[in-house]
Each structure stands twice: as C-alpha cells, then as structure tokens.
C-alpha positions as CSV (number, residue, x, y, z in Angstrom):
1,X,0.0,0.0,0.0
2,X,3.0,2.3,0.4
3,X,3.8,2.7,-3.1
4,X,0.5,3.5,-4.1
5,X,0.1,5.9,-1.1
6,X,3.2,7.6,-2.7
7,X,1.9,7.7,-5.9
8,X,-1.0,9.5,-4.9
9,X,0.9,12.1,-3.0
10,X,2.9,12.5,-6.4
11,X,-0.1,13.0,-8.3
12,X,-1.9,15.3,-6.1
13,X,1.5,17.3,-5.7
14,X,1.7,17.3,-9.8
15,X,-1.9,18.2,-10.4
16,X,-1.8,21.2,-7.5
17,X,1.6,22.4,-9.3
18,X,-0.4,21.8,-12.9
19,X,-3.2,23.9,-11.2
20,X,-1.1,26.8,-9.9
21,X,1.0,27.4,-13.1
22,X,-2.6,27.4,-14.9
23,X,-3.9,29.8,-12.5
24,X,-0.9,32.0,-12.6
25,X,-0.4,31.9,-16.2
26,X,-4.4,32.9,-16.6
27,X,-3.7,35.5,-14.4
28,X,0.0,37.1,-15.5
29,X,0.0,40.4,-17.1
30,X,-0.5,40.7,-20.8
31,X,0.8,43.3,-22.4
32,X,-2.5,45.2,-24.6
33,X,-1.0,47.4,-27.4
34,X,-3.2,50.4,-29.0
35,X,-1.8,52.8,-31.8
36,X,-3.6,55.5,-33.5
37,X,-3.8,59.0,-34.6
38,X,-4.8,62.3,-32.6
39,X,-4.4,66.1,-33.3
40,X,-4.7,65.3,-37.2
41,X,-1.6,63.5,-37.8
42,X,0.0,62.8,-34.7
43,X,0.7,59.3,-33.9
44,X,0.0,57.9,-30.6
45,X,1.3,54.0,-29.4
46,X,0.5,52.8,-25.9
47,X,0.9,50.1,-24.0
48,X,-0.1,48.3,-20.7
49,X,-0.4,45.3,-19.0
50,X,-3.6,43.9,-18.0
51,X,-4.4,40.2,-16.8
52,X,-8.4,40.4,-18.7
53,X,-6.3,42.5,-21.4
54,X,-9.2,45.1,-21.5
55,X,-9.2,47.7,-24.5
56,X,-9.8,50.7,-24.1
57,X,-8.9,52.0,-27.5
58,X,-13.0,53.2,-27.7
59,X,-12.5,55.2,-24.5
60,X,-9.1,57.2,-25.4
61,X,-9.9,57.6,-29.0
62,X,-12.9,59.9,-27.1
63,X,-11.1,61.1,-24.5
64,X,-8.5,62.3,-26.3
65,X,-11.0,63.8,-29.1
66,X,-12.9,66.0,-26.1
67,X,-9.3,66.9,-25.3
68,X,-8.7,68.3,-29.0
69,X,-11.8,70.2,-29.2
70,X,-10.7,71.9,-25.8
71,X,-6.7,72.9,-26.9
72,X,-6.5,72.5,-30.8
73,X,-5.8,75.8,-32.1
74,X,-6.5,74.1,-35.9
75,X,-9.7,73.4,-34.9
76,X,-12.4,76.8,-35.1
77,X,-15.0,75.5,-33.1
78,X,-12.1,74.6,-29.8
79,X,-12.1,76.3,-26.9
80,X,-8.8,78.1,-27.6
81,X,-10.2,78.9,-31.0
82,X,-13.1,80.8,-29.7
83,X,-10.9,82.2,-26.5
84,X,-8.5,84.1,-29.1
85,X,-11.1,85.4,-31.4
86,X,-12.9,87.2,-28.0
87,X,-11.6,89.2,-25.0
88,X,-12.6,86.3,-22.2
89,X,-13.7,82.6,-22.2
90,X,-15.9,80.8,-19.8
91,X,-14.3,77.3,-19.4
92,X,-16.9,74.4,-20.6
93,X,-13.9,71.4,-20.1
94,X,-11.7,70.6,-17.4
95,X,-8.8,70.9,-19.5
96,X,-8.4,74.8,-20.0
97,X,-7.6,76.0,-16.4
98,X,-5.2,72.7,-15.6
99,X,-2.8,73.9,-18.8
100,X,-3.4,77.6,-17.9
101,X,-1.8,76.8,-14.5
102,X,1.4,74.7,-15.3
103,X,1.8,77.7,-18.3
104,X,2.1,80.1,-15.7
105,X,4.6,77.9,-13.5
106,X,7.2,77.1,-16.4
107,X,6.8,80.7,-17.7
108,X,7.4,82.1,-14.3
109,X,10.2,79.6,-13.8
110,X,12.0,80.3,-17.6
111,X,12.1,84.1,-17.4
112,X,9.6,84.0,-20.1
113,X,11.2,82.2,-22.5
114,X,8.0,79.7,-22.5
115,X,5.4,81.9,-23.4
116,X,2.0,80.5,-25.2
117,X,0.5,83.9,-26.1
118,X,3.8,83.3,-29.0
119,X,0.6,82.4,-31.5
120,X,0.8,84.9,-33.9
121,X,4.5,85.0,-34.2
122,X,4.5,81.5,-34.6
123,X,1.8,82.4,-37.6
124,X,3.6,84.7,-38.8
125,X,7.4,82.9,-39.3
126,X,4.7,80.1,-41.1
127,X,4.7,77.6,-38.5
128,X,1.0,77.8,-37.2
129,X,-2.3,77.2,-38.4
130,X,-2.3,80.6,-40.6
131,X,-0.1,80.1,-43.7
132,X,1.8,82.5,-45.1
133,X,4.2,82.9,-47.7
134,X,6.7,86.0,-46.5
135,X,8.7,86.6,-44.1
136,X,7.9,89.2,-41.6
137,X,9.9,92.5,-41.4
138,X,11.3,93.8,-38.4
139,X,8.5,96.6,-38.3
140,X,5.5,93.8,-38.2
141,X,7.5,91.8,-35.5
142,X,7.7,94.8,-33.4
143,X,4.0,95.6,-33.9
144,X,3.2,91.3,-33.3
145,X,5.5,91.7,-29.7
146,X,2.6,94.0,-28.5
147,X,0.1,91.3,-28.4
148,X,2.7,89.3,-26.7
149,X,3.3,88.6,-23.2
150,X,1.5,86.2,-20.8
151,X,1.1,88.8,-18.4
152,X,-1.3,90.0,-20.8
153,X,-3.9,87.5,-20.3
154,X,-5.5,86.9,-16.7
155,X,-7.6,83.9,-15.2
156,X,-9.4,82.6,-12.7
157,X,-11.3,79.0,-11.9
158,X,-14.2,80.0,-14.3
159,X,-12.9,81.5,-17.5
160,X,-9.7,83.2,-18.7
161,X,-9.2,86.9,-20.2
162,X,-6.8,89.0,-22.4
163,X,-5.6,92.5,-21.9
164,X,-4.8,93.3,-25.5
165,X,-6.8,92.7,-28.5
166,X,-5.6,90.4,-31.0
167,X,-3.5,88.5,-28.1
168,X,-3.6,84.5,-28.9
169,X,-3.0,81.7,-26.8
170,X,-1.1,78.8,-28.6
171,X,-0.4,75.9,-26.0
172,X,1.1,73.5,-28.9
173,X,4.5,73.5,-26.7
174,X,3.0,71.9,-23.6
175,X,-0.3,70.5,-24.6
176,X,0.8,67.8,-26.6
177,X,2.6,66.6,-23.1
178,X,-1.1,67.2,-21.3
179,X,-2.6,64.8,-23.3
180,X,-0.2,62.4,-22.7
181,X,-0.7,62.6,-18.9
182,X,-4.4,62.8,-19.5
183,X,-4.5,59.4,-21.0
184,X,-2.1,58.1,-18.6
185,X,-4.6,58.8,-15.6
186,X,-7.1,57.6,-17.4
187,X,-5.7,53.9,-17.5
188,X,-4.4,54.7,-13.7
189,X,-8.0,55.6,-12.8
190,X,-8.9,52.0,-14.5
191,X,-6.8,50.4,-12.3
192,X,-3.9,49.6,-14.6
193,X,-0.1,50.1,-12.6
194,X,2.0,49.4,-15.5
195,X,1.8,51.6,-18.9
196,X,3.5,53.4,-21.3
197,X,1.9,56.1,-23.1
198,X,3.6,58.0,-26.2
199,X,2.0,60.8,-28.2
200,X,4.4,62.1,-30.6
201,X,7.4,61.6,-29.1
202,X,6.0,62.7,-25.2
203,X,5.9,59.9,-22.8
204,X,4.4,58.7,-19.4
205,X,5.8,55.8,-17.8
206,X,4.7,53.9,-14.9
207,X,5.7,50.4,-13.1
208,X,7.5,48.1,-15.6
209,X,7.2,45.8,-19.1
210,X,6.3,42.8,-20.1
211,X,10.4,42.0,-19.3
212,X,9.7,43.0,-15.5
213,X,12.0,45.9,-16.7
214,X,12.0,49.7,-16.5
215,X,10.4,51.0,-19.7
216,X,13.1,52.2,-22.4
217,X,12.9,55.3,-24.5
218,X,15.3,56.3,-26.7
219,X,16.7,59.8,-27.1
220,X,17.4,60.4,-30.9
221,X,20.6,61.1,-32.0
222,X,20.7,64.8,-33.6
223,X,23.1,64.9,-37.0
224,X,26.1,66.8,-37.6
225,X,24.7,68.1,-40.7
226,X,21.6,70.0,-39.5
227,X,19.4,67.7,-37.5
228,X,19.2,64.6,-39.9
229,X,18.3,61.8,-37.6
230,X,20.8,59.3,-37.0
231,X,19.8,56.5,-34.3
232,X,20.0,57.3,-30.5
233,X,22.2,59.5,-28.6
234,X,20.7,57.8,-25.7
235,X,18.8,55.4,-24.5
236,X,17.1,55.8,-21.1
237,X,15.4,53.4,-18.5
238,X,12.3,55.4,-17.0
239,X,10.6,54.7,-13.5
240,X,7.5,56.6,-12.7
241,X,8.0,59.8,-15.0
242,X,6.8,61.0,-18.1
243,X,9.7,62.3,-20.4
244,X,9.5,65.3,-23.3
245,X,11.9,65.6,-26.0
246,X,12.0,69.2,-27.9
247,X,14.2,70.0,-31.1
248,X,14.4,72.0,-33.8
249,X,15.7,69.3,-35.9
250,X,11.8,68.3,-36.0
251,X,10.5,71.1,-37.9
252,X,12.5,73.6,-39.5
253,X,12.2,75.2,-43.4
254,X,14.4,76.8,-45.7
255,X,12.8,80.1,-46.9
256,X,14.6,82.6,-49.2
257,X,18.1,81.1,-48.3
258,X,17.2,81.4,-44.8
259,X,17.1,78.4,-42.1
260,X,14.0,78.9,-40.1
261,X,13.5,76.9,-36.7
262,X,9.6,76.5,-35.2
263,X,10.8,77.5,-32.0
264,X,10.4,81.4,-31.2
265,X,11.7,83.7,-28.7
266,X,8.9,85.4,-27.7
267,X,11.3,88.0,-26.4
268,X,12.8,88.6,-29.2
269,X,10.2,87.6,-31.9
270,X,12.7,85.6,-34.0
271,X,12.9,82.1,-34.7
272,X,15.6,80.4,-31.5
273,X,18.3,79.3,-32.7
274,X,21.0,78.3,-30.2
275,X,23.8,76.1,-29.2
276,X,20.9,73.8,-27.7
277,X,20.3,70.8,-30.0
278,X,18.0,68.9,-28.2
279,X,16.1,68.6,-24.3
280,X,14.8,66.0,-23.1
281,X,13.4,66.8,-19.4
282,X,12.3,63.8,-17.2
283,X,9.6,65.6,-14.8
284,X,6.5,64.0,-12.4
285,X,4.0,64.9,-15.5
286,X,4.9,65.3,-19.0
287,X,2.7,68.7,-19.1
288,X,5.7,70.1,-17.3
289,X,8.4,68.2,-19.2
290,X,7.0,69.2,-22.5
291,X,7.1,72.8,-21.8
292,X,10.1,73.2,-19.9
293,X,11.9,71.4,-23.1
294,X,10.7,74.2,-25.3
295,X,11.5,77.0,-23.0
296,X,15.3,75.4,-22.9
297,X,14.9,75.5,-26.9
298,X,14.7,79.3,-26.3
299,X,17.6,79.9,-23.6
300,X,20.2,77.4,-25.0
301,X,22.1,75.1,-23.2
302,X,23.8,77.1,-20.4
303,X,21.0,79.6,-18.9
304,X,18.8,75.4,-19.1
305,X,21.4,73.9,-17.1
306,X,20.9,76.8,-14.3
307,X,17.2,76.3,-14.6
308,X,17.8,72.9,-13.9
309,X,20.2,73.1,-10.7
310,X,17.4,74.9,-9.2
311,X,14.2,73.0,-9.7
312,X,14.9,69.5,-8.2
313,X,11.4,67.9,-9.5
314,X,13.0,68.0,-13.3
315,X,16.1,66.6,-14.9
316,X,17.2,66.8,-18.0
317,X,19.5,64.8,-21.1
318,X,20.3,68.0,-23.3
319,X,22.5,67.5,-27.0
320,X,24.2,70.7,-27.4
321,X,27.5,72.4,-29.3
322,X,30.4,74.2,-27.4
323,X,32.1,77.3,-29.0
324,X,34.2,74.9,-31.2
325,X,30.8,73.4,-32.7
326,X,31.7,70.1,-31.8
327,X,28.2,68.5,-30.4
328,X,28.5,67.5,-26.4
329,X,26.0,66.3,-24.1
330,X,24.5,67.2,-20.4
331,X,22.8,64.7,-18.1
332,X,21.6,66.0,-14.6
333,X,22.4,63.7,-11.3
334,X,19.0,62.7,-11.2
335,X,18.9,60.4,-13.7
336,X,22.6,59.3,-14.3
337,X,22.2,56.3,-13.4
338,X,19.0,55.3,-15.8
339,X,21.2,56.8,-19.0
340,X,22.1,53.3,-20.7
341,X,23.8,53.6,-24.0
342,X,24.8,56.7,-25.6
343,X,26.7,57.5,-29.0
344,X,24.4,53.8,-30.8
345,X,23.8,54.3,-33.7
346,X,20.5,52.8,-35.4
C-alpha cells in the first residue's frame, strides 16, 4: 500500500503544481498594445499590461477627441479657438484651467522664454495654423511683440481673459505633453499600474514591461549636418516619469536662403536658434516636461542647465555644441544612473 500511497501524493503534488501554473499563467499580465492618430496626424502608441487585457482603444480615442476640441488651435469650433477670437472665455472642459496653470509655472520659472501667447509669431514665421508665404519685417515683429506677453492674459477658476486685443494663446508647446498625462490617468483611474503612453514623441511611464523591466525610450541622435536623424544619442530606462523631447531638428524650413527653426523667442520675436540641439526633461508629469523642453529650446544650453540646478522635481538629457561646434552632451544627477547607451547608432 505504500507505493500507491506515494503515488497519490505525487499525483496530487503534480496536479496542484499543474493547477497553480494554470492559474498564474491565466492570471499574468498581458501586455495590450493600441496605436492610432490624434491632433490630425500625430501618432500615438501605448501600452499596458492587463491580466483580462481590456481595450480601451474606444475610451481614449474619445477622450482624447474631447481633449482636441478643448486645446486644438486648428480646430475653429475649440475652446482656444473661440478664446483668441474674444476678449474672455468661460471654461466648458476641465482641460483649459489645468494647462493655464502649469503655463504660468514654467513661464514664471523660464524668465519667459515659455510663453503661449507666442501664436501669432508662430503664424507669422509660417509655423501655425495661418499660412503665409513672406517673411515678416522687423517693423511687423515689433508691432506682433505688442500682443505678446503672458502677463497679458488673466484667469481665474471660471474663465480666462486677455488685456490686448488680438492676443492669442497657442499651448502646442506643452499640450501635446497634457494629453499624454491625461491618458495616462485615465488607464491609472482603471486600475492599470504598468503603462507606457507616447504621443508624438512625449511619454508617461509607470511600473514596468512585459520583461519586468523599466520601460526604455530612446533619445534620438541629432546629426552633424543640420538635425538629420541618425539612431539614438541615448537610450534611457524610465521609472514613474513622463519624459519630453523638444528639437528643432523636428520642424525647421528653408525660406529665401534662410534656415528657419519652429521655435520662437517670444522675447525677441525671431525664430531660436542656439547652441541647444535637443532637451529632453524627465519631470513628475509630461505637461511640465514638454514645456520646460521648449523653454530650454529658447535659452540654449547654459542659462537650461541653471534652470535645472534649481528646480529638483526635473532633470534633463540636453544634445548641445560648445564654442568649437563640436556637439556634447549634459545629463543631470537625477537620472545618471538610468542613462544606458549613448553614442548607438541605429
């Protein structure tokens, strides 16, 4: 009778491990994997691991289409639309006073050099919504630098106001990174602890991969010969952050001889051009991230490094040139020890 006895404590012992890797394998995280389009033509890819691998492609798609018709300046009928063709708007979304807000922070913070009231210099250098074919003067600059200045505008929870006619709100360098963290609570609010959102380059990361890893993003290589992508510079592990990337080597036109970068000094009025390459800032939301990124566009690479001494809630990867023109990078203490691989080519 022994033998049998131990044959049935084999086969109980089998079946209960049979049992538990079924039951663990049923309920392991999956990793669920949505891509689409938003703001037009922006790509969006996110991923997230769910054990009952729930989509909720349905749910951002119209989340993030509410979201357009409150901050799309392309669109007539959006809230910023209709707030810079009048002197105040009454907020109908929850999305207009939350951007407001972190605007005022990073412009505060930057001196100015973030600035969304930029709108119609942006329009006029031919990089907004309103196309135009020449170049402004320095006369119509001048006369566009009155209805610029975020000081100009004032809000409170209700609705917003501007001081000067013809003043124009243009959040394209921070909303992008708002939409990205509004996604990213949505899928928190459903319960989900490990994701990875990405709209058009902007990213929120929280918990891990599939691997059990860190998530990975890579930080793309700048080229010697005017911003022609070449692979990675980096390539950085991210825990619980959202990262924004800003470069000119994105958009920028040749007009009349003249290289022309999308990123204006609204101090100045002219297009930014500066020994600042690229900046990518790792920050607790990617609102922040995305607009501090531009505003470093603006001050080049010395004036962000100061920036960044003094704020500890951000670091920062930045690509930039010395005097000599010979390309060099800057990574803040905070996250030297997630930079991986740099100089890979693709």
């Amino acid at each position: 009778m022994k033998p049998m006895y131990y044959k049935y404590l084999l086969y109980t012992a089998l079946a209960s491990i049979m049992a538990f890797s079924i039951w663990k394998w049923r309920n392991a995280p999956v990793e669920v994997k949505l891509e689409g389009i938003t703001m037009g033509v922006i790509p969006y890819l996110i991923k997230y691991l769910d054990p009952a691998t729930k989509n909720y492609q349905y749910e951002i798609d119209s989340l993030l289409y509410h979201w357009n018709m409150s901050m799309s300046t392309y669109i007539p009928a959006s809230e910023i639309s209709r707030f810079n063709k009048d002197s105040c708007f009454v907020f109908e979304s929850p999305y207009f006073l939350p951007v407001l807000e972190a605007s005022t922070y990073v412009y505060e913070q930057s001196g100015g050099a973030f600035d969304p009231t930029v709108g119609p210099l942006v329009n006029a250098w031919g990089f907004g919504p309103e196309q135009t074919r020449d170049l402004p003067d320095s006369a119509s600059i001048k006369e566009l630098l009155r209805k610029v200045g975020y000081h100009k505008i004032y809000y409170d929870n209700e609705k917003v106001c501007k001081t000067v006619q013809g003043l124009a709100l243009d959040f394209s360098a921070i909303a992008k990174g708002y939409a990205v963290d509004v996604v990213a609570d949505f899928l928190i609010e459903k319960g989900i602890e490990n994701l990875m959102v990405e709209i058009g380059g902007e990213v929120v990361c929280r918990g891990k991969n599939s691997k059990g890893e860190l998530w990975r993003i890579g930080i793309e290589d700048p080229s010697k010969e005017f911003y022609e992508r070449r692979g990675f510079t980096a390539i950085a592990q991210v825990e619980n952050r959202a990262v924004a990337t800003s470069g000119n080597y994105r958009n920028f036109k040749m007009k009349d001889g003249k290289l022309l970068v999308h990123t204006i000094d609204p101090l100045t009025g002219y297009p930014a051009f500066k020994n600042l390459l690229s900046a990518s800032v790792f920050a607790e939301n990617c609102m922040l991230a995305d607009g501090f990124a531009t505003a470093f566009m603006v001050l080049g690479a010395e004036k962000s490094i100061e920036i960044i001494n003094k704020i500890p809630q951000i670091d920062a990867f930045l690509i930039f040139t010395d005097e000599e023109g010979v390309v060099e990078t800057y990574t803040s203490k905070g996250i030297e020890a997630y930079i991986l691989i740099q100089n890979v080519d693709n």
